[in-house]
C-alpha positions in Angstrom: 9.6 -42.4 -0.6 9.0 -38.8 -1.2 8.9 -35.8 1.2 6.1 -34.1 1.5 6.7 -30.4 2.8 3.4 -28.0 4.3 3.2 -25.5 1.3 1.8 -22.7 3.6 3.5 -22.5 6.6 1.9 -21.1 9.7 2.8 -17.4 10.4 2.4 -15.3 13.4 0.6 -12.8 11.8 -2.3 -12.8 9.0 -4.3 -9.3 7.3 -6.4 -7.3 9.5 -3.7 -7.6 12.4 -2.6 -4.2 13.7 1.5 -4.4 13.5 4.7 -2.3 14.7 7.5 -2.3 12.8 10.5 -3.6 14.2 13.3 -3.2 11.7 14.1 -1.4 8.9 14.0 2.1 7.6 10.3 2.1 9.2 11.2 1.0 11.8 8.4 1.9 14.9 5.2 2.7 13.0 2.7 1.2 13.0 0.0 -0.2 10.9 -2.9 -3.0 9.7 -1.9 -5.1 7.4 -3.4 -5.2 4.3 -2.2 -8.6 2.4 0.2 -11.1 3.4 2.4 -12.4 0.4 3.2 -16.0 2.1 5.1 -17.4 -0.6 7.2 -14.5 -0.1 6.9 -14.5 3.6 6.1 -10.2 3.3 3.1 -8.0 4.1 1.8 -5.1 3.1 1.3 -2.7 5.8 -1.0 0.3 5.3 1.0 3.4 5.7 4.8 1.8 6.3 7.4 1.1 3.7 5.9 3.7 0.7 7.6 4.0 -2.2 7.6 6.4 -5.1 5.9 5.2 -8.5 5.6 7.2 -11.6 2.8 6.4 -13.7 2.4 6.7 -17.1 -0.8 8.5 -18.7 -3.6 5.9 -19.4 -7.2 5.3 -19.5 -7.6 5.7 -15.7 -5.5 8.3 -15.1 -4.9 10.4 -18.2 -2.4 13.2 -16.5 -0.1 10.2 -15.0 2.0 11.2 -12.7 3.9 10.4 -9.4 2.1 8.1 -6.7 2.8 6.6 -3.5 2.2 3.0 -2.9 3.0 0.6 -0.3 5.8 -1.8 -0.5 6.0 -5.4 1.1 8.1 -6.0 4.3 9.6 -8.9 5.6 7.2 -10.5 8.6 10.3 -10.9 10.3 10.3 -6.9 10.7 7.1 -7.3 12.2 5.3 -7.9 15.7 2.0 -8.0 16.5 0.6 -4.7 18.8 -1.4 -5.1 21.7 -2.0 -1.7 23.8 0.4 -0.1 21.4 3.2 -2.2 21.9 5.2 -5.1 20.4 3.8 -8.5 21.8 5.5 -11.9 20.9 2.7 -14.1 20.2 2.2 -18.2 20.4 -0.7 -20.8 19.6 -2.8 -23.0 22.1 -5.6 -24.8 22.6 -9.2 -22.7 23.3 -12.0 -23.8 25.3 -13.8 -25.2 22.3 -10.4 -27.4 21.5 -9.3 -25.3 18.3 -5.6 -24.1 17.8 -5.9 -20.4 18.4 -3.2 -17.3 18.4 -2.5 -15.7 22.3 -0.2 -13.1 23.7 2.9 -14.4 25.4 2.8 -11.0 27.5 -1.0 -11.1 28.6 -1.7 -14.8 27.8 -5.1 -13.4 26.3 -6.5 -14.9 22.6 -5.3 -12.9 19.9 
């Protein structure tokens, strides 16, 4: 008999989330998150982790030049903010019996 293994595991944060940086070279910005790479278990953050790419002329822009994109971060390196700060989060049941996200600090639905 065969394992079978959940393909996309539950994560404590998803895109649209506002986020503070716990680790790493950014660590304490903040930012909402604009994708969540779950094969990869990494997000991209709007304003954190930016690295340098240098484009070569093309269609769209025919100059080229140097941009400044964001890179993905670990979701380990990330907590969920609530009132500016980092919040550990955890799932329960709502009033209408569905699985829902809350804050371990406040106990409120995320």
């Amino acid at each position: 008999m065969e394992r079978k293994f959940n393909k996309q595991p539950k994560l404590h944060i998803k895109s649209g989330d506002t986020v503070i940086v716990i680790a790493g070279n950014s660590k304490g910005k903040t930012g909402v998150i604009k994708k969540v790479l779950v094969d990869k278990q990494r997000a991209i953050v709007e304003g954190v982790n930016l690295q340098t790419k240098h484009v070569k002329p093309n269609a769209n822009t025919p100059q080229g030049g140097i941009e400044k994109r964001e890179g993905s971060i670990h979701i380990s390196n990330l907590a969920v903010a609530e009132n500016g700060k980092p919040v550990r989060t955890g799932r329960k049941l709502n009033e209408e019996g569905k699985l829902q996200r809350f804050s371990k600090a406040t106990g409120k639905f995320i």
